[in-house]
DODRENKOL-243836 format. One line per 2 residues: number of its first residue (from 1); their letters; for each residue x, y, z of N, C-alpha, C, CB. Coordinates in steps of 0.02 Angstrom, whole numbers, plus 50000, padded with zeros to 5 digits. Each point is the difference from the previous one (the first is absolute). Glycine has a CB too. Layout:
% residues N
NUM = a = X Y Z X Y Z X Y Z X Y Z | ... .
% end
This chain:
% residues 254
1 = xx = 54305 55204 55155 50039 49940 49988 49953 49940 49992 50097 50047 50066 | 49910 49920 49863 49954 49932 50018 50013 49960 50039 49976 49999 49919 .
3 = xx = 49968 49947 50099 50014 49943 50061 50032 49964 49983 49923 49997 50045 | 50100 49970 49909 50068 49967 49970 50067 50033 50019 49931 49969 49900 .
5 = xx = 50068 50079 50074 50053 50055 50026 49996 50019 50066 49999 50043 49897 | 49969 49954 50148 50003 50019 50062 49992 49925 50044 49949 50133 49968 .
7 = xx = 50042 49830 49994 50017 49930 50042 50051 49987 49997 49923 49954 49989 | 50131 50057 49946 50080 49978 50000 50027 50056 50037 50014 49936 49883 .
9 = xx = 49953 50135 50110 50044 50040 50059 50013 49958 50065 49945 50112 49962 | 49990 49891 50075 50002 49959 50044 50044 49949 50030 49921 50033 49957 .
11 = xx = 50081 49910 49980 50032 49946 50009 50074 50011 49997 49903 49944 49959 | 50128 50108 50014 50055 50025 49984 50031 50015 50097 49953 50060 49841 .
13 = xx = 50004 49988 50154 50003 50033 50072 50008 49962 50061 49934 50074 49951 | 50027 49838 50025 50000 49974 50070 50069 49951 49997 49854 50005 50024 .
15 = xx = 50144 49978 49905 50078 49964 50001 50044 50046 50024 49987 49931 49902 | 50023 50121 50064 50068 50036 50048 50014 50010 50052 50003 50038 49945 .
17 = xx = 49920 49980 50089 49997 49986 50096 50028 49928 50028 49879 50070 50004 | 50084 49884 49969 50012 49928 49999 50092 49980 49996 49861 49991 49932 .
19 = xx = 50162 50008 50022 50065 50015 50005 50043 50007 50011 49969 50004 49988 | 50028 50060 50035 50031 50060 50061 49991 49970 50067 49964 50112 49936 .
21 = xx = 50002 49859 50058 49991 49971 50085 50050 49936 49986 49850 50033 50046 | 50112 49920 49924 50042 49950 49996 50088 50007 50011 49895 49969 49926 .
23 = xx = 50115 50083 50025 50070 50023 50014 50027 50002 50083 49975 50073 49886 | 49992 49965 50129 50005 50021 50076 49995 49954 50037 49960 50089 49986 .
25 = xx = 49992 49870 50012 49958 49932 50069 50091 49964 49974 49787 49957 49990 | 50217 50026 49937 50054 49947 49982 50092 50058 50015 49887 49909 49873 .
27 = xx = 50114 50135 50140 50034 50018 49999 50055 49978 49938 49947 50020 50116 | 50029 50017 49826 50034 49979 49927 50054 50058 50005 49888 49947 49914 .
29 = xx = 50170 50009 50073 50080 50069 50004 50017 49982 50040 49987 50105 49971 | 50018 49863 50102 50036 49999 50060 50038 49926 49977 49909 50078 50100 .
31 = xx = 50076 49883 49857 50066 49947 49984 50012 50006 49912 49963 49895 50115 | 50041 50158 49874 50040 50022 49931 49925 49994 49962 50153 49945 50003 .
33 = xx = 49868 50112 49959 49953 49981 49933 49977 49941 49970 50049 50078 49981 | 49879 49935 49983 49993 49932 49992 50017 50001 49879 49872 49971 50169 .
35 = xx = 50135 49948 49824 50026 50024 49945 49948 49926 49971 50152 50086 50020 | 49789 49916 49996 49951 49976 49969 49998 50012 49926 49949 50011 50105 .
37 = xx = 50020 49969 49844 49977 50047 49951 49935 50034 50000 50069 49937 49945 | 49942 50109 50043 49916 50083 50015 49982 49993 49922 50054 50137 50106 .
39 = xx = 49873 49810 49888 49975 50046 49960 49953 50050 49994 50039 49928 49976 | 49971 50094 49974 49978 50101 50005 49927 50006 49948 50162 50065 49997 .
41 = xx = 49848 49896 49972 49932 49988 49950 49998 49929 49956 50000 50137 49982 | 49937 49836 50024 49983 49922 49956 49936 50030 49939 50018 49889 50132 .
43 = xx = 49986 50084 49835 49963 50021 49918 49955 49951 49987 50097 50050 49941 | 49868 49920 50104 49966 49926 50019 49929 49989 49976 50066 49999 50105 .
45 = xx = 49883 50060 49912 49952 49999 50016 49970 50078 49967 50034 49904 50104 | 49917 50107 49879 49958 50062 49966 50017 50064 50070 49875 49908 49917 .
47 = xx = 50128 50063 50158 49997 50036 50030 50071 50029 50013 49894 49950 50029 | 50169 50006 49964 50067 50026 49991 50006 50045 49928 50046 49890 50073 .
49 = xx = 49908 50097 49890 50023 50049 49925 49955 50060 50015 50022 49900 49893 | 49923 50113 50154 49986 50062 50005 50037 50049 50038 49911 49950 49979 .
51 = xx = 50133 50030 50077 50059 50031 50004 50053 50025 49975 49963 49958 50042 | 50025 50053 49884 50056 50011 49959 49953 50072 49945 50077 49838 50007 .
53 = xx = 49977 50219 49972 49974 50060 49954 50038 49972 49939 49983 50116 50086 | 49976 49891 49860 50037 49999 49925 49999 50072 49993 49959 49884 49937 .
55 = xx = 50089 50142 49989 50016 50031 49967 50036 50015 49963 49961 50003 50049 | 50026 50044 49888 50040 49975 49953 49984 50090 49917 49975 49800 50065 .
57 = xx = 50074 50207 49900 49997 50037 49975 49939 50046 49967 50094 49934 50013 | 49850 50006 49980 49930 50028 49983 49980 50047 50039 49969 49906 49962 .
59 = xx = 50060 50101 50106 49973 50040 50039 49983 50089 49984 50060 49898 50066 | 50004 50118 49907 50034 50052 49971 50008 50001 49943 50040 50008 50076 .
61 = xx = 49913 49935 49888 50008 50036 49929 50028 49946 49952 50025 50123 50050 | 50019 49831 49980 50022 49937 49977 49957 49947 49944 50052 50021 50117 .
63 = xx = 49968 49922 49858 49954 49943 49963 50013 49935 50037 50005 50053 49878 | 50037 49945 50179 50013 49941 50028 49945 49953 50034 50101 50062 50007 .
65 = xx = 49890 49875 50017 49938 49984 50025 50032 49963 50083 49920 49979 49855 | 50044 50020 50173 50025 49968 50076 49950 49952 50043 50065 50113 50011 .
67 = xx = 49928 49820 49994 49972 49993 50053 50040 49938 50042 49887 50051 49941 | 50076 49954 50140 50025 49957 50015 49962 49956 50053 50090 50065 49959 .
69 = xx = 49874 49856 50025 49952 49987 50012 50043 49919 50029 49899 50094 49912 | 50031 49869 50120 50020 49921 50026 49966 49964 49930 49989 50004 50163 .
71 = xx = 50097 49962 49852 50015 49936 49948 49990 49930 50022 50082 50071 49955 | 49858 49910 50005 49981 49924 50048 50031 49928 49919 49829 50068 50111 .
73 = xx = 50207 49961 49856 50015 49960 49960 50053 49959 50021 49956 50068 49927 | 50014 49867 50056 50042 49942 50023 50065 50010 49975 49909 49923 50002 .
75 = xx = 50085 50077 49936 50066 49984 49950 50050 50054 50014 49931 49946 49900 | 50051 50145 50108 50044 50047 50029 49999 49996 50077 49983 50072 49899 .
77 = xx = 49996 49878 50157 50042 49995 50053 50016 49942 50014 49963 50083 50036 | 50037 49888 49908 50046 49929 50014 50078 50021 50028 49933 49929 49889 .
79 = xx = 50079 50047 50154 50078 50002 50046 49983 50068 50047 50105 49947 49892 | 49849 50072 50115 50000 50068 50034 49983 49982 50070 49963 50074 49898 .
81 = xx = 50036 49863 50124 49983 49993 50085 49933 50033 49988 50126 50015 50078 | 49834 50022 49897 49934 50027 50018 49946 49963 49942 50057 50130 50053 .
83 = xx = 49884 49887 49951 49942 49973 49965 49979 50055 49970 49968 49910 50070 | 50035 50145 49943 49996 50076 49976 50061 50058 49998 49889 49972 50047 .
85 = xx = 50130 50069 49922 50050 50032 50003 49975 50069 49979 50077 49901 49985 | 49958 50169 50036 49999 50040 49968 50012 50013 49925 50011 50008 50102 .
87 = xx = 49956 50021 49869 50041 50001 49923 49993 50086 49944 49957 49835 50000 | 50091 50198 50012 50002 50070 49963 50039 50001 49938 49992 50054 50108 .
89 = xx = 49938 49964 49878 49989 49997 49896 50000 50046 49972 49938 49931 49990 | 50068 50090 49926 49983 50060 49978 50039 50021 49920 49982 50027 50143 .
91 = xx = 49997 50006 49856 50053 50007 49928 50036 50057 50007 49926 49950 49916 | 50124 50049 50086 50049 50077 49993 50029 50015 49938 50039 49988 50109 .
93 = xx = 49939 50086 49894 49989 50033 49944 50044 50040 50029 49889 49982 49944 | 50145 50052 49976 50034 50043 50002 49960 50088 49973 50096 49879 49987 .
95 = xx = 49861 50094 49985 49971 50091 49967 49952 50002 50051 50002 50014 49852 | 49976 50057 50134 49955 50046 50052 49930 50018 49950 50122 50067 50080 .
97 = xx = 49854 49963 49953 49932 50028 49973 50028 50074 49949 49911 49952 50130 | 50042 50038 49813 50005 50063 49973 50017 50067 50021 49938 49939 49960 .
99 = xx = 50101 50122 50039 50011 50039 50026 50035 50001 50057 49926 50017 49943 | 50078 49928 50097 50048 50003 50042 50100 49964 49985 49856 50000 50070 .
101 = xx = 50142 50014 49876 50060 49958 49973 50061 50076 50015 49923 49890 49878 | 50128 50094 50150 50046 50027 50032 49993 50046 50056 50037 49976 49906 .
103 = xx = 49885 50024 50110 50007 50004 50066 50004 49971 50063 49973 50049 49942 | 50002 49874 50040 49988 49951 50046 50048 49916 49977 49860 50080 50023 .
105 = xx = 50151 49886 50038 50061 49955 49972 49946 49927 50013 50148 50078 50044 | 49850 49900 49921 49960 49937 50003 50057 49928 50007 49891 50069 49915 .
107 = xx = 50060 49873 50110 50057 49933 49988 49991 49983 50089 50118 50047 49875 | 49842 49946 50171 49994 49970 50057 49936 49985 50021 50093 50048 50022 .
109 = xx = 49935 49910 50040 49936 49982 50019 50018 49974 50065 49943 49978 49886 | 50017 49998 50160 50023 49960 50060 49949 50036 50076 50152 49978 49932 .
111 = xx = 49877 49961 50092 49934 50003 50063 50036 49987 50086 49895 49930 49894 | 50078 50116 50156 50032 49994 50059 49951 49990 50058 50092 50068 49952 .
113 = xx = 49925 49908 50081 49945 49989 50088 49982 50068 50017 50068 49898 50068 | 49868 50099 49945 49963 50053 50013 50033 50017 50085 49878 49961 49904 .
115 = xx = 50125 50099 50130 50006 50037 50041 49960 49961 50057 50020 50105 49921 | 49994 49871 50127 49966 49958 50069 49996 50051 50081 50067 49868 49936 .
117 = xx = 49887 50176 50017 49986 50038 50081 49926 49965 50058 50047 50134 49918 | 50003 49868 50139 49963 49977 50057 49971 50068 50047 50081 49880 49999 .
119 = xx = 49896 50079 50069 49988 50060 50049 50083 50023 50024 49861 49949 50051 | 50164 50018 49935 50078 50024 50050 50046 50015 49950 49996 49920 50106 .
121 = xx = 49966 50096 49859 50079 50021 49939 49988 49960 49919 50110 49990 50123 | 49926 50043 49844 50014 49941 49935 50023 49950 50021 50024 50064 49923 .
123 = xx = 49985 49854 50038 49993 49954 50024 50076 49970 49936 49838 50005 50069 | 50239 50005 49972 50051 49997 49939 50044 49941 50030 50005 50138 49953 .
125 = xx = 50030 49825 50005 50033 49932 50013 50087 50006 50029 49908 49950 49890 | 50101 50025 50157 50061 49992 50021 50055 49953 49984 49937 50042 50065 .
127 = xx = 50103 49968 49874 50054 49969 49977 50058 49993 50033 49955 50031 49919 | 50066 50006 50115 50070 50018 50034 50049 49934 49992 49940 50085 50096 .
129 = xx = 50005 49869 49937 50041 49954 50019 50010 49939 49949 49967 50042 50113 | 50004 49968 49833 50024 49971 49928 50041 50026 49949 49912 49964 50016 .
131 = xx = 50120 49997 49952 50040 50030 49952 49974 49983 49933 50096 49998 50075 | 49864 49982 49891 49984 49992 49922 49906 49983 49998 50151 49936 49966 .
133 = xx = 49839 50117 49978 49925 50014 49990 49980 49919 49954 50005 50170 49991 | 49960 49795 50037 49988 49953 49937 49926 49977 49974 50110 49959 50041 .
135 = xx = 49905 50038 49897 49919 49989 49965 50009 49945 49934 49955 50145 50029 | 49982 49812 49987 49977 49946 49978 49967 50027 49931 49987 49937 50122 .
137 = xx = 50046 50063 49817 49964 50019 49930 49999 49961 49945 50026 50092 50029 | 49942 49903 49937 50000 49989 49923 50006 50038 49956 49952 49940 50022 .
139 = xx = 50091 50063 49935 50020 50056 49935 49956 49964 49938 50147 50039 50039 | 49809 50010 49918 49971 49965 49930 49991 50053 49982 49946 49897 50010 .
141 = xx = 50022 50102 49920 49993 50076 49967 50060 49998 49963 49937 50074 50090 | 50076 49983 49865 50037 50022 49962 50089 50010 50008 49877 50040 49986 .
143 = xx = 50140 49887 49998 50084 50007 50060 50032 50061 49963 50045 49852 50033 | 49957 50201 49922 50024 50057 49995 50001 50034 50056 49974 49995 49902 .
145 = xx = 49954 49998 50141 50003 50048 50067 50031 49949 50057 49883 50085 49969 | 50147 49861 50044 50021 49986 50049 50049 50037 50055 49966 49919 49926 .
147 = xx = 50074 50142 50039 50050 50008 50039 49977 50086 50018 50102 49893 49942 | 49817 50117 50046 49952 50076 50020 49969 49997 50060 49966 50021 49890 .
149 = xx = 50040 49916 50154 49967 50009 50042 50043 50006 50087 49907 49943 49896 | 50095 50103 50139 50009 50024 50059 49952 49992 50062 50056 50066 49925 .
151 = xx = 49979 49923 50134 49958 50003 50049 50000 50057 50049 50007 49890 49980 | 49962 50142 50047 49993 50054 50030 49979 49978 50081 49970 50067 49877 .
153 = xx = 50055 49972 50185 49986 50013 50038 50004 50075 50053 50011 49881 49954 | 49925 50135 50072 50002 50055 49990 50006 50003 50099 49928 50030 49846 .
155 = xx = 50110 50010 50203 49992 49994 50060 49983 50066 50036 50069 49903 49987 | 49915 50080 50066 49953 50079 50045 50046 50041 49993 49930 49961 50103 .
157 = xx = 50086 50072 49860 50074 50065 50016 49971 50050 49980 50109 49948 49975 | 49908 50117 50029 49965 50061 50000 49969 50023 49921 50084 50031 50108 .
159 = xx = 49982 49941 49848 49995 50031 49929 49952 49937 49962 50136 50079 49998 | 49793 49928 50016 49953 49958 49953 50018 49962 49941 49938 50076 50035 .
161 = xx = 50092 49966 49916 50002 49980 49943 50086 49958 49968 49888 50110 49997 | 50140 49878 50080 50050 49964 49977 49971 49936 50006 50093 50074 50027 .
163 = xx = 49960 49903 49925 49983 49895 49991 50064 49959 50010 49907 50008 49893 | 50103 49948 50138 50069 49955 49991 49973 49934 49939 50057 50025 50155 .
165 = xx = 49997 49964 49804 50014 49987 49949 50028 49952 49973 49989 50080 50016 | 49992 49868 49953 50049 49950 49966 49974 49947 49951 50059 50015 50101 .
167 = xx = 49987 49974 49838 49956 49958 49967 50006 49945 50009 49990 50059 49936 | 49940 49911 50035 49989 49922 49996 50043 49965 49970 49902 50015 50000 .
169 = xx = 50150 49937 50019 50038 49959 49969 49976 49929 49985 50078 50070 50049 | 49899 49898 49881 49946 49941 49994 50056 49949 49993 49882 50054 49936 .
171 = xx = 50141 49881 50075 50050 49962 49981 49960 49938 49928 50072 50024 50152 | 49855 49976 49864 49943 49941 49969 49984 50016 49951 49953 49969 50078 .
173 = xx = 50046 50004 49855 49978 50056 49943 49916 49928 49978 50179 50093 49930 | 49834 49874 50100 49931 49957 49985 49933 50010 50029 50076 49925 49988 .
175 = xx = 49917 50124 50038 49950 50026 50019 49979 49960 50068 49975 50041 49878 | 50059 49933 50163 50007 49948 50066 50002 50059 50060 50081 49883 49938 .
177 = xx = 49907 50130 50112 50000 50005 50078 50066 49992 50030 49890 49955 50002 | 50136 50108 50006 50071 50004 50035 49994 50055 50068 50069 49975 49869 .
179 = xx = 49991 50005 50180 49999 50057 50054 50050 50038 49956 49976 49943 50131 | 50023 50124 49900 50039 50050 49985 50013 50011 50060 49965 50039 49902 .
181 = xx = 50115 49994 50120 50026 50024 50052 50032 50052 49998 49998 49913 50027 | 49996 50155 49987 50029 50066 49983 50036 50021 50081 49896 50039 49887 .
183 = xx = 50162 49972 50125 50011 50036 50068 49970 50071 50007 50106 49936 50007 | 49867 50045 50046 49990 50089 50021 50045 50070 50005 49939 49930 50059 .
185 = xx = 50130 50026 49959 50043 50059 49992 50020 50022 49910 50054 49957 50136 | 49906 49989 49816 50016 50030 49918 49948 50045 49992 50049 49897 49939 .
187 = xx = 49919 50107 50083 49948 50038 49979 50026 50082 50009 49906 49896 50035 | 50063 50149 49884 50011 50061 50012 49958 50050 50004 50076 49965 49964 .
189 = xx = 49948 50081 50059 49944 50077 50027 49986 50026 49947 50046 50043 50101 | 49898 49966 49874 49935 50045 49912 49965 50061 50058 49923 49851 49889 .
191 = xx = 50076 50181 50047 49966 50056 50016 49956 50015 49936 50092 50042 50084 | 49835 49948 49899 49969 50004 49972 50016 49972 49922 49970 50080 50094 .
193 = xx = 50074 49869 49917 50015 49982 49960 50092 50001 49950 49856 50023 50034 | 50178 50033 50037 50055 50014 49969 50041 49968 50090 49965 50129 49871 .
195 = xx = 50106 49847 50086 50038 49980 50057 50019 50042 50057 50032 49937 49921 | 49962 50071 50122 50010 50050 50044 50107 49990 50028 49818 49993 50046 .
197 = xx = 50197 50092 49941 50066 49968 49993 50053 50003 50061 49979 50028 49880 | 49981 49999 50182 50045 49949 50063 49930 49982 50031 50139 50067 50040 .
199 = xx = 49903 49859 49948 49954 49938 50051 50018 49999 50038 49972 49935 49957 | 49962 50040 50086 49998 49999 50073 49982 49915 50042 49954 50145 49975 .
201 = xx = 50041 49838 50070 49980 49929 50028 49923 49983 49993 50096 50012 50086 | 49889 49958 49885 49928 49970 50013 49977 49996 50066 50018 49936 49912 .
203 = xx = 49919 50128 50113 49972 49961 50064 49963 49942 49989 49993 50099 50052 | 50047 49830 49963 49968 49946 49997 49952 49979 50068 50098 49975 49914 .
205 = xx = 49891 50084 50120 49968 49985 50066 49926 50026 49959 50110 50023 50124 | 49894 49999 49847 49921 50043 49979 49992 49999 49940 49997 50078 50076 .
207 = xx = 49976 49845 49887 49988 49976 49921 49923 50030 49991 50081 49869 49995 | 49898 50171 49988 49931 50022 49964 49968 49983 49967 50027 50052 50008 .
209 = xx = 50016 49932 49906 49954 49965 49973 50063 49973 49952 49865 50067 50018 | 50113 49876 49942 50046 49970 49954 49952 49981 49937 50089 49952 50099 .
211 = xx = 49932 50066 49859 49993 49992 49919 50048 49972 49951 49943 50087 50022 | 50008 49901 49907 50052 49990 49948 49970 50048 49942 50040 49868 50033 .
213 = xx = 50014 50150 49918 50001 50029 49961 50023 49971 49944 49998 50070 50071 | 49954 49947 49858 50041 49979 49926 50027 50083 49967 49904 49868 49964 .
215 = xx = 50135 50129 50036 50049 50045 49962 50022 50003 49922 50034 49987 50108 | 49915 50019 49826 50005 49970 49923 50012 50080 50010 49916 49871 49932 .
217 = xx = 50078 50156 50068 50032 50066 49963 50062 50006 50019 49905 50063 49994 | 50118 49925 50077 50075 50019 49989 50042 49972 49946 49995 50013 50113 .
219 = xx = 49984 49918 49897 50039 49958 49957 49977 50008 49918 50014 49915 50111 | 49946 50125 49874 49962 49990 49939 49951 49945 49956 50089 50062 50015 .
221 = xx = 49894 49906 50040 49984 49937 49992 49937 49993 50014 50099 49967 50019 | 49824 50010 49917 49946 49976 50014 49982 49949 49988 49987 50076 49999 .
223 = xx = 49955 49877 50030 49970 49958 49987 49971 49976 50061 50063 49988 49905 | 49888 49963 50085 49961 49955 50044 50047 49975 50065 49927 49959 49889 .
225 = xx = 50036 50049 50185 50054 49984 50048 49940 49958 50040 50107 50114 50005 | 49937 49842 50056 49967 49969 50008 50046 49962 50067 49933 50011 49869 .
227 = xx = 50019 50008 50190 50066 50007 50074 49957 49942 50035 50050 50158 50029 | 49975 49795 49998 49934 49952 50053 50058 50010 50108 49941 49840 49839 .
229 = xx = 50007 50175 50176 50060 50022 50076 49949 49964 50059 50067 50155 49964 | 49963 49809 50066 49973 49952 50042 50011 50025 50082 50025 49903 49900 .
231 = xx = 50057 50137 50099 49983 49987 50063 50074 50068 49988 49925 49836 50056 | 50085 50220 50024 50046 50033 49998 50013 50006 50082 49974 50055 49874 .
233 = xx = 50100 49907 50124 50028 50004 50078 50046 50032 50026 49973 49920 49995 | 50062 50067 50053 50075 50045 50026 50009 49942 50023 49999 50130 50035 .
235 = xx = 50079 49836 49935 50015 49943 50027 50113 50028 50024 49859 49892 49899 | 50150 50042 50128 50073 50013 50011 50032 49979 49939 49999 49985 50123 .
237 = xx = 50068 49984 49895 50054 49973 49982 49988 49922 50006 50068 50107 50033 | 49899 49858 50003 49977 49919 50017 49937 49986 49937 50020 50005 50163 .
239 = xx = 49969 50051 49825 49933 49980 49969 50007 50015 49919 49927 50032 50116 | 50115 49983 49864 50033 50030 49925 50003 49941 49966 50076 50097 50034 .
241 = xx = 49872 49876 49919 50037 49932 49968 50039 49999 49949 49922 49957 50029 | 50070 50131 49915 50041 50016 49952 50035 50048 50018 49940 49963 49927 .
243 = xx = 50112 50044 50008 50030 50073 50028 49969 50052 49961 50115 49958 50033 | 49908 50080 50062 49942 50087 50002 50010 50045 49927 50026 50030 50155 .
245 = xx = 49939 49998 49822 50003 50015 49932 50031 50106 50013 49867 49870 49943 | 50183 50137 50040 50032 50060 50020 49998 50054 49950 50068 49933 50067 .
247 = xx = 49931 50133 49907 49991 50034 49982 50054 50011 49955 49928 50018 50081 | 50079 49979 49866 50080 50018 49979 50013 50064 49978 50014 49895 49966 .
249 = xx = 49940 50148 50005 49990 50067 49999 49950 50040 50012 50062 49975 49946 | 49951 50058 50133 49933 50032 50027 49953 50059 49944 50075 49986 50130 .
251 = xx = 49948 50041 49846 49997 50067 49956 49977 49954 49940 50103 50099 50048 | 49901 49845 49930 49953 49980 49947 49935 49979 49998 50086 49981 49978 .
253 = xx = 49881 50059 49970 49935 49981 50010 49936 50039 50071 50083 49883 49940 | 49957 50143 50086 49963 50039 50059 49968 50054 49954 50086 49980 50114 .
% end
């Protein structure tokens, strides 16, 4: 393990000790839940974007491109509360590499929080006591793809490769800094990509990791994309300044 990597183990490891106590010394739960807002990831700093995996159809054969790096441009975080922002770029493509044409499905891309193992366990976020996932974005790029992109969260449950599910609803078409608010209870159960067809409850006690996804092949849809994400929380009902953006057909587009 490098010393970079074994220093954030570390540091991982001592916050959650850290924590856990606090919990305990403060006795957190004995006068009701608390309904703060939790945030779960900020897109601030080079060291918040190395916490994050890209990927994207090239992997397998695809022509799509993916990255997702810190944005210190004035003019794309003007209104963003930050001086830097996350920002996931790329071009989505719809064809594949030679020879792989009807065997492989091209048209995605997208990037999720890397896995936070400590000495005491993986290191996963406790929602319970919120009701709506919310994130600070900018939409630019190619508004054909505005309505391809989904957010994913993935939680400690046995079957790895399930994801909970829902798309991005943008209201801003000027390329400006908006919250988004999705309830947790809209969100739906994927299974490698297909809807899984009896759902079950989100363990919102054990959040793992959370991502976003661009989706141009379902929809058939390519071109230049272009995501800026500042900040991703768990907030209530007090803290909602628009309305929560709801799913109107789960089975589309999954």
């Amino acid at each position: 393990m490098a010393l970079s990597n074994w220093a954030a183990y570390l540091n991982r490891s001592t916050k959650l000790l850290r924590d856990s106590s606090i919990k305990i010394l403060r006795m957190e739960g004995a006068d009701g839940p608390s309904r703060v807002p939790l945030t779960l990831f900020r897109l601030n700093s080079k060291q918040d974007i190395e916490h994050f995996a890209t990927g994207c159809d090239a992997d397998i054969g695809g022509t799509s491109t993916v990255h997702l790096e810190l944005d210190e441009s004035p003019e794309r975080n003007k209104g963003s509360g930050s001086t830097a922002t996350g920002r996931f770029y790329g071009e989505m493509r719809l064809d594949v590499r030679p020879g792989l044409q009807g065997r492989i499905r091209g048209g995605y891309a997208g990037f999720r929080s890397k896995p936070r193992p400590t000495l005491f366990g993986e290191m996963v976020d406790d929602v319970s006591n919120h009701q709506f996932l919310a994130l600070r974005l900018r939409l630019g790029g190619d508004p054909r793809l505005r309505n391809s992109y989904f957010v994913n969260l993935q939680t400690d449950g046995p079957i790895t490769t399930d994801l909970w599910q829902h798309r991005l609803y943008f209201q801003r078409n000027d390329g400006g800094w908006e919250d988004v608010f999705i309830p947790f209870e809209n969100f739906i159960l994927t299974n490698t990509g297909e809807l899984v067809q009896h759902q079950i409850a989100m363990m919102r006690e054990r959040i793992r990791t959370v991502g976003i996804s661009l989706l141009g092949g379902n929809s058939g849809v390519s071109g230049s994309y272009d995501l800026g994400i500042d900040s991703i929380r768990a907030v209530n009902e007090e803290d909602v300044t628009r309305p929560p953006a709801i799913e109107k057909d789960p089975s589309h587009g999954i």
